[in-house]
N, C-alpha and C positions, 0 to 999 in steps of 0.2 A: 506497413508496420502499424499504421494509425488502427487500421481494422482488426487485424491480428491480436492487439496489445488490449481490444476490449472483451475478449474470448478465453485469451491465451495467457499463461501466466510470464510471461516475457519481463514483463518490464521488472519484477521481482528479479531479474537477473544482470541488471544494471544496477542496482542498490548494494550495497555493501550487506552481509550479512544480519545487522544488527541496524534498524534505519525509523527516522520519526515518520508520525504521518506526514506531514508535514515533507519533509525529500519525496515519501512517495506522491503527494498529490502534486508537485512540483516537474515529476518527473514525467505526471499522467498530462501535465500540461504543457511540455514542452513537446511528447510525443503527437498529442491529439493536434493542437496550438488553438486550444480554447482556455478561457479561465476556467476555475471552478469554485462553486462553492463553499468553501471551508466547512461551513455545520452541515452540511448535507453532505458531502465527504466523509468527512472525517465520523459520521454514523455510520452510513452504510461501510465503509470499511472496516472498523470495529464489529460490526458485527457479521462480519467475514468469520469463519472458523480456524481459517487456516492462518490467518492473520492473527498471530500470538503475540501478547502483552505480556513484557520482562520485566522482571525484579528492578529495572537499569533505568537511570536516566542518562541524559547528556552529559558530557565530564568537561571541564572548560569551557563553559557559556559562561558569559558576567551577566545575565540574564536568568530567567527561570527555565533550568532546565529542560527537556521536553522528555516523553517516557518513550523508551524505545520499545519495538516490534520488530519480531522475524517472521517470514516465511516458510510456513510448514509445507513441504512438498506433499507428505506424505497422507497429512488431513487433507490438502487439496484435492488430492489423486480417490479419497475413500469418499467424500463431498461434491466432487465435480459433477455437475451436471448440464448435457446441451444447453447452457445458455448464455449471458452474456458474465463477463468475471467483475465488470462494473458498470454500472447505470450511470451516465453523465444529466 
């Protein structure tokens, strides 16, 4: 699964729908069990295509919200190409 989940869009299908960067690099580090960098993350993920920014933040933080993102299948599938889905 560790190898799979840096290729393969998998791990977007552990997240709920609607999910911060933040759950996703959380989730990228329980799957790998390395840390990650947060600013170096949280870049290259954004500048994913398929990684879409919503109107939405978090609803019930007593904190500052965070902005949420979905996963587009469908830019993935038109953007894919042989290589890796994320750089650690």
């Amino acid at each position: 699964m560790k190898e799979k989940s840096l290729y393969k869009p998998i791990v977007f299908e552990l997240l709920a729908d609607k999910f911060t960067i933040k759950e996703l690099q959380d989730a990228y580090e329980v799957i790998l069990g390395v840390e990650i960098d947060n600013r170096n993350f949280r870049r290259k993920v954004i500048a994913k295509k398929y990684v879409i920014a919503l109107d939405e933040k978090q609803v019930g933080i007593s904190k500052k919200p965070s902005q949420l993102y979905r996963f587009s299948k469908e830019m993935y599938q038109k953007t894919y190409k042989e290589s890796y889905l994320i750089n650690i």
